[in-house]
ZAVEX-262048 format. One record per residue (C-alpha): residue number from 0; residue in one letter; chain; x, y, z. Coordinates in nm, 3 decimals, always signed. Layout:
REM ZAVEX-262048
NODE   num   residu   chaine        px        py        pz
NODE   NUM        a        A         X         Y         Z
...
This chain:
REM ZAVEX-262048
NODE   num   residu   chaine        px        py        pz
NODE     0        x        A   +14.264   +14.689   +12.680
NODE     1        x        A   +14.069   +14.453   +12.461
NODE     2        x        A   +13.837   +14.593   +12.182
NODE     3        x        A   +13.553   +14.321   +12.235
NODE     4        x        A   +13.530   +13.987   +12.358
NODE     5        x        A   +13.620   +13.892   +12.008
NODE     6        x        A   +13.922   +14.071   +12.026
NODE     7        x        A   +13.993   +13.901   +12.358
NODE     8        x        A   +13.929   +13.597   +12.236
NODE     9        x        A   +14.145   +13.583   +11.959
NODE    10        x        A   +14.445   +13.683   +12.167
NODE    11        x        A   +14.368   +13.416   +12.438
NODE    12        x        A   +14.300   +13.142   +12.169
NODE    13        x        A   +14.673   +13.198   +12.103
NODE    14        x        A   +14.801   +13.159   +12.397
NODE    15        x        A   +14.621   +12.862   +12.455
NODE    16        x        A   +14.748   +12.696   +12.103
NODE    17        x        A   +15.079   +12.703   +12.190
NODE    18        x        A   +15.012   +12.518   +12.505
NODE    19        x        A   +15.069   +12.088   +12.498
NODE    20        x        A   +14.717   +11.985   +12.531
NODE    21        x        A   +14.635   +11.638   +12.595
NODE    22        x        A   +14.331   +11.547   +12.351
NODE    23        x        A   +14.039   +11.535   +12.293
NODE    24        x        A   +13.962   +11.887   +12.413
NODE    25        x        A   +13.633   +12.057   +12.443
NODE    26        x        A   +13.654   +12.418   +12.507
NODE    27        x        A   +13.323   +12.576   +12.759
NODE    28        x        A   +13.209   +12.898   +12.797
NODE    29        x        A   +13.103   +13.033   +13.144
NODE    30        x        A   +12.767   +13.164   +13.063
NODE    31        x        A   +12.702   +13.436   +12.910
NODE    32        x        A   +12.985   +13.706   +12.901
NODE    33        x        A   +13.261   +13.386   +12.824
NODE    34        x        A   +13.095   +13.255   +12.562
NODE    35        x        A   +13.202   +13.484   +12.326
NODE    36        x        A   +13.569   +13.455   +12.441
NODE    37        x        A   +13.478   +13.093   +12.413
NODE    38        x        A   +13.380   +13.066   +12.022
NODE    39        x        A   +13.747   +13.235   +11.954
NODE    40        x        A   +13.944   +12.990   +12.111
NODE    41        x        A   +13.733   +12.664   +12.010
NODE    42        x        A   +13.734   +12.790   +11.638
NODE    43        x        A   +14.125   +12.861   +11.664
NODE    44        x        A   +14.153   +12.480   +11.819
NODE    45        x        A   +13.911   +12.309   +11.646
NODE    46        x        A   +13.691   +12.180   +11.886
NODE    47        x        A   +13.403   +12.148   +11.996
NODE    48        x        A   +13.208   +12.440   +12.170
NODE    49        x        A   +13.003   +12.399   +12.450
NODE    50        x        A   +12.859   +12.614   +12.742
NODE    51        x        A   +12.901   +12.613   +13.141
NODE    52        x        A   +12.643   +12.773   +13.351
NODE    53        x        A   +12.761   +12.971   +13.672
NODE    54        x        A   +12.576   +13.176   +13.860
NODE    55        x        A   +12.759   +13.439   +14.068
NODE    56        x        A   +12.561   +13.446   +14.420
NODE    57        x        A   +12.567   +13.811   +14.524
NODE    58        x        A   +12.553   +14.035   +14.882
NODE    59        x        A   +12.187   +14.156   +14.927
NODE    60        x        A   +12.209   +14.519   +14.811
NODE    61        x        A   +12.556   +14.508   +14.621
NODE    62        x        A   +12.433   +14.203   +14.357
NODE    63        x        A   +12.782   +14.301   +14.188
NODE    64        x        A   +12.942   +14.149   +14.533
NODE    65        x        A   +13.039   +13.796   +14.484
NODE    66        x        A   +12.983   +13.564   +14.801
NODE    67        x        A   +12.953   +13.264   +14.585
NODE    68        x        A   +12.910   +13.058   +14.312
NODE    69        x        A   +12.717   +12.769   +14.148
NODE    70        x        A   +12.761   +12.571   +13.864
NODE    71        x        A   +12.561   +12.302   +13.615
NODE    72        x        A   +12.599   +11.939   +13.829
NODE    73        x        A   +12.473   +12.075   +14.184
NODE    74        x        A   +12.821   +12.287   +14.244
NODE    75        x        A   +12.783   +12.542   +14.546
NODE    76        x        A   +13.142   +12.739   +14.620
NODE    77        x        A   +13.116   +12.975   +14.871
NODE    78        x        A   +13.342   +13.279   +14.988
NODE    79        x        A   +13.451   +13.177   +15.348
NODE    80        x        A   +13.561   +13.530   +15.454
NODE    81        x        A   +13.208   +13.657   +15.401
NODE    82        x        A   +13.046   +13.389   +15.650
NODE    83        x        A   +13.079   +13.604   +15.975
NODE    84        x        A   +12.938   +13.937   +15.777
NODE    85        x        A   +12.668   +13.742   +15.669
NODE    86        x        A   +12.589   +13.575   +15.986
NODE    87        x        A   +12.609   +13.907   +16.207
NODE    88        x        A   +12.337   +14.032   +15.928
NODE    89        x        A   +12.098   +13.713   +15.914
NODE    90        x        A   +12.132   +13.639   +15.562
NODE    91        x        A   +12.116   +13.313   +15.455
NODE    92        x        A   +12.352   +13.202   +15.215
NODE    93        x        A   +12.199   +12.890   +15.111
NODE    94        x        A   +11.839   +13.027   +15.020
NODE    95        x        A   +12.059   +13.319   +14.797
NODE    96        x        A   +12.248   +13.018   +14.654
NODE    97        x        A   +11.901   +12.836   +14.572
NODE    98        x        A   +11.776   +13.112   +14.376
NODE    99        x        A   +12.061   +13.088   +14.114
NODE   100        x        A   +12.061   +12.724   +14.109
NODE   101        x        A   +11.709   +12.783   +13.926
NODE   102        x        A   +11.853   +12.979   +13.707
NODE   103        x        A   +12.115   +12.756   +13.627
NODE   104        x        A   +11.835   +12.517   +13.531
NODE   105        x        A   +11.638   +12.741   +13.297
NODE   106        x        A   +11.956   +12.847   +13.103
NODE   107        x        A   +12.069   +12.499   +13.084
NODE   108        x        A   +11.708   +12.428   +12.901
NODE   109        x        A   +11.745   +12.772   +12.687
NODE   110        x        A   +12.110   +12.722   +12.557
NODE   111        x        A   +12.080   +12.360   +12.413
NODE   112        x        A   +11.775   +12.359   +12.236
NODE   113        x        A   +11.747   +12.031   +12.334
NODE   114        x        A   +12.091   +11.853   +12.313
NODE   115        x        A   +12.260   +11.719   +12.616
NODE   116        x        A   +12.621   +11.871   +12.746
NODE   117        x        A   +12.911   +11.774   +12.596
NODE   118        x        A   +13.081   +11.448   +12.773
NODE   119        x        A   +13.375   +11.531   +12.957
NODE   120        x        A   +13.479   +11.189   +13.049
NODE   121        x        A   +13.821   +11.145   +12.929
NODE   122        x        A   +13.890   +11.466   +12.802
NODE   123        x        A   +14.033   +11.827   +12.843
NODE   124        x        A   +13.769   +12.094   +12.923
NODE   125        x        A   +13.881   +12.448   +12.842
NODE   126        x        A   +13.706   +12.692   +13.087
NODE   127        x        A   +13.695   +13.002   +12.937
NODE   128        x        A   +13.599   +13.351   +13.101
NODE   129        x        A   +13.604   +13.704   +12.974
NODE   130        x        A   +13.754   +13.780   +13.338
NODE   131        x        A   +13.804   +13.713   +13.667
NODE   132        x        A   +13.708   +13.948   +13.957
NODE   133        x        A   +13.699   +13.720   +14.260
NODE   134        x        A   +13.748   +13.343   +14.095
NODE   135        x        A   +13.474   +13.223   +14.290
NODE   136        x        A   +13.260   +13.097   +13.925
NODE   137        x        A   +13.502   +12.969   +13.770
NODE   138        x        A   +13.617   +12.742   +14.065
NODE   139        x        A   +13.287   +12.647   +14.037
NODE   140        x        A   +13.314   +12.595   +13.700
NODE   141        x        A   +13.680   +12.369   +13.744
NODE   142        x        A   +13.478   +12.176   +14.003
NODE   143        x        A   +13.186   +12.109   +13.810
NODE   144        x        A   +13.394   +12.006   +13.517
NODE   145        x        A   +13.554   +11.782   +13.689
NODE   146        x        A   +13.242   +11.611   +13.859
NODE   147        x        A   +13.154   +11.585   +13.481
NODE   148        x        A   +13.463   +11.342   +13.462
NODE   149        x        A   +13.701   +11.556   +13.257
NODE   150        x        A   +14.077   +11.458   +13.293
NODE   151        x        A   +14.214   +11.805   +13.267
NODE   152        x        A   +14.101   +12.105   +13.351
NODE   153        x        A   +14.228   +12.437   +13.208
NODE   154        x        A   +14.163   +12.758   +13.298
NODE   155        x        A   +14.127   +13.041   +13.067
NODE   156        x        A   +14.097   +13.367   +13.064
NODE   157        x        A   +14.225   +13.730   +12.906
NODE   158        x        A   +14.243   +13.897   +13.222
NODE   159        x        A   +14.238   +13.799   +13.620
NODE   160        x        A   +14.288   +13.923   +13.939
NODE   161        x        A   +14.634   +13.787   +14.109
NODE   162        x        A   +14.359   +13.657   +14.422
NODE   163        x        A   +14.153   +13.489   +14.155
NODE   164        x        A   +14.415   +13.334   +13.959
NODE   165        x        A   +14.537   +13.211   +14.319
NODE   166        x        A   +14.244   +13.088   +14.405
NODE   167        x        A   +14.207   +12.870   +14.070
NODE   168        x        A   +14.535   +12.777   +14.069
NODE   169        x        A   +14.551   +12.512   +14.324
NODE   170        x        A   +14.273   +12.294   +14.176
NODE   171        x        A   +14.350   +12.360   +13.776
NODE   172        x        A   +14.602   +12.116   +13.597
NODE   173        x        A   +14.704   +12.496   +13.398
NODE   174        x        A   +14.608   +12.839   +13.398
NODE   175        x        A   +14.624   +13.020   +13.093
NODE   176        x        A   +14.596   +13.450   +13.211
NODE   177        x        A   +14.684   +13.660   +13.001
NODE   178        x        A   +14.722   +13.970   +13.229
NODE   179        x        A   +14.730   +13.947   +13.619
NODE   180        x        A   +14.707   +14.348   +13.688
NODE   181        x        A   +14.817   +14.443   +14.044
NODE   182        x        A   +14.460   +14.646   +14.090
NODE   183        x        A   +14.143   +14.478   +13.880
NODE   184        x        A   +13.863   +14.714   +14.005
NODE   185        x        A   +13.583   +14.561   +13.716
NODE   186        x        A   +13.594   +14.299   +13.434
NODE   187        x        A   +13.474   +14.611   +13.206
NODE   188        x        A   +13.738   +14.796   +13.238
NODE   189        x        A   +13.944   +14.606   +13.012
NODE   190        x        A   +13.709   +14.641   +12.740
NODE   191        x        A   +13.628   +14.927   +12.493
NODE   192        x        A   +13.293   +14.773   +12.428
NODE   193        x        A   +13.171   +14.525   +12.724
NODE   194        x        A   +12.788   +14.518   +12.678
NODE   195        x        A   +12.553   +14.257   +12.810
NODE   196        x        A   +12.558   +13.912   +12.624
NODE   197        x        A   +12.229   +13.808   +12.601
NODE   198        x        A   +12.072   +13.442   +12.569
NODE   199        x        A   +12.029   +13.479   +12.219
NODE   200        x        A   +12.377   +13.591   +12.138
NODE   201        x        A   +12.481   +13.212   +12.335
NODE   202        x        A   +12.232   +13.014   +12.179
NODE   203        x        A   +12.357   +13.168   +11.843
NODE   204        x        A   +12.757   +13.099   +11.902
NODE   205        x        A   +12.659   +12.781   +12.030
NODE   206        x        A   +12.471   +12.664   +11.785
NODE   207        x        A   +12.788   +12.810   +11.480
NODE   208        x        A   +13.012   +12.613   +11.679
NODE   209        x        A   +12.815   +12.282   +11.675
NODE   210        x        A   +12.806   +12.326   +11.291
NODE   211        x        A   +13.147   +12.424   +11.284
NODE   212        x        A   +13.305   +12.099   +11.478
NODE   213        x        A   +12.984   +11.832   +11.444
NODE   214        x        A   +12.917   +11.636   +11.753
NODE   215        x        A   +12.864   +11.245   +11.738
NODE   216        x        A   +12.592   +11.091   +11.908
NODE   217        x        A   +12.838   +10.920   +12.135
NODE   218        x        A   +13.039   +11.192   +12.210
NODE   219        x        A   +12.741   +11.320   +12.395
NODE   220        x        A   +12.636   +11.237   +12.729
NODE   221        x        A   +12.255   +11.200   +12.818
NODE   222        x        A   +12.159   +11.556   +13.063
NODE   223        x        A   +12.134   +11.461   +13.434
């Protein structure tokens, strides 16, 4: 178990650093709960820190169910063996999916204060989670990252699920896990202390890590 997302962090930001990365990197955060985990491993690599929103789309009445995902740059992923239960029950994935997509947009306002994303063009994104249940965000998150134009994608994250890290897998040029347990019953359970990350706490790491590694103007790219 992991103390904090700190704690986490630390240990993944290791792993990562002895991995042959091909620069420039730029390490993201899935938003909120990886953003944390995030700081850690950009601060250990020296790069730049930057944030990916992904919205989990939940099952009506068990929110903590993932059916889906979407992601910053108009990303929908969707679980396929849920289409038939949700079908036989007349819920419609695409209006749940629309929901999160506006809050996709009002976090992508909130976290920047302003600034446009990172540009990916050209360079390695580090997607970093503090877990993976059911992979379904961060293959949004790959996928979106690479719409973005990044040349590699890395996946990171302190603990997964052996279906999520096989779902990933495929579509990642690495995979950086630091524990594949045979039974992952909740991200939380790997923590001592897994509270709620709240906007404030991003907008705060966020904004330390752009004063930590500065940002040129043309390493920017203007928000779509």
């Amino acid at each position: 178990m992991y103390a904090d997302r700190q704690e986490a962090g630390v240990e993944l930001a290791r792993a990562v650093a002895k991995r042959t990365l091909r620069e420039p990197v730029v390490v993201l955060g899935l938003a909120r709960g990886g953003v944390p985990v995030a700081q850690k491993v950009a601060e250990t690599l020296h790069a730049p820190l930057d944030v990916m929103i992904v919205r989990k789309v939940g099952m009506p009445g068990q929110p903590e169910l993932a059916i889906g995902a979407v992601a910053s740059g108009d990303i929908v992923v969707r679980e396929r063996h849920t289409s038939s239960y949700l079908a036989e029950r007349g819920i419609n994935f695409e209006q749940l999916a629309e929901r999160e997509r506006t809050e996709v947009d009002r976090r992508e306002r909130s976290y920047r204060a302003g600034l446009p994303p990172l540009d990916l063009k050209g360079k390695t994104a580090i997607l970093v989670d503090d877990g993976l249940a059911t992979g379904s965000t961060m293959l949004a998150a790959l996928r979106a990252a690479r719409k973005a134009g990044a040349a590699s994608v890395v996946v990171a994250a302190p603990v997964a699920s052996r279906e999520a890290h096989a779902l990933v897998r495929p579509e990642a040029d690495e995979v950086v896990i630091l524990q594949t347990p045979q039974f992952l019953h909740a991200i939380g359970e790997w923590y001592t202390r897994f509270g709620q990350v709240e906007d404030a706490e991003v907008r705060s790491l966020l904004e330390a890590g752009r004063k930590a590694t500065p940002v040129t103007a043309p390493e920017q790219r203007a928000a779509s």
